[in-house]
N, C-alpha and C positions, 0 to 999 in steps of 0.2 A: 245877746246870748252867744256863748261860746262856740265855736262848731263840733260839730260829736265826731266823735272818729267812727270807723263802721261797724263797729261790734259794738259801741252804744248806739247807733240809731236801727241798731237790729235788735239790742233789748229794748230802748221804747217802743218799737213796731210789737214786739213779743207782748211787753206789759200793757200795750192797748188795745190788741186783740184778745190778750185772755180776758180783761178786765170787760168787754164787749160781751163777752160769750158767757160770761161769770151775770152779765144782767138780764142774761136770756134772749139778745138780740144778736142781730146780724145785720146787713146792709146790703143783703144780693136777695131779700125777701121777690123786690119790684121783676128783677133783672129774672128768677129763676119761674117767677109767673108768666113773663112775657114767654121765654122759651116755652113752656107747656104749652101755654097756649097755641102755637102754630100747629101741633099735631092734633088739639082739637077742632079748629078752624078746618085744617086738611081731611077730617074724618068728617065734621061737618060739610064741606063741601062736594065729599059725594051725595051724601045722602043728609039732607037738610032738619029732616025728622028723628034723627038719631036725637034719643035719652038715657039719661043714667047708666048703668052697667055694660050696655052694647058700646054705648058713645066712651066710654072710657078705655074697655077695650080696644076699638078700635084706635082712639089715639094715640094709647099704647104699642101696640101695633107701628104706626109710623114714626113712635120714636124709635122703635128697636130698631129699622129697616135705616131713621137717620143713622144711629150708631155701627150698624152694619155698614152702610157705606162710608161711613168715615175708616172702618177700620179696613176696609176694601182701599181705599185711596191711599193709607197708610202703609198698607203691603205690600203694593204697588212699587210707591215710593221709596220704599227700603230696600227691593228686589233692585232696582233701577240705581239706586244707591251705593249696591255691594257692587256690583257689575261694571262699576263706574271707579 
């Protein structure tokens, strides 16, 4: 096979991800359950008893506080950044 130059291996990249999404899949289904998961294991791990709407809340809850501090590390980083 020929080699592609980068603007055709950026259309086949193009036309194999719409054609993907066009079959109603994706391939990060595994990858974005494992992430959830951690913040329900961590709302599990206080309190073991937690179900349904409390427990989803609360793991809720720890994702925001992850996103929080990433965006805390990020500001940081940028402040540190300019200064620099």
């Amino acid at each position: 096979m020929p080699s592609l130059t980068p603007a055709e291996r950026t259309l086949r990249a193009r036309l194999a991800a719409h054609t993907l999404h066009a079959k109603g899949g994706t391939n990060t289904g595994p990858a974005h359950e494992a992430f959830d998961q951690r913040f329900y294991d961590q709302a599990l791990a206080d309190d073991p008893t937690l179900e349904g709407q409390e427990l989803e809340k609360r793991a809720g809850h720890y994702r925001s506080a992850y996103f929080a501090r990433l965006s805390l590390k990020s500001a940081k980083a940028r402040r540190k950044a300019g200064a620099a």
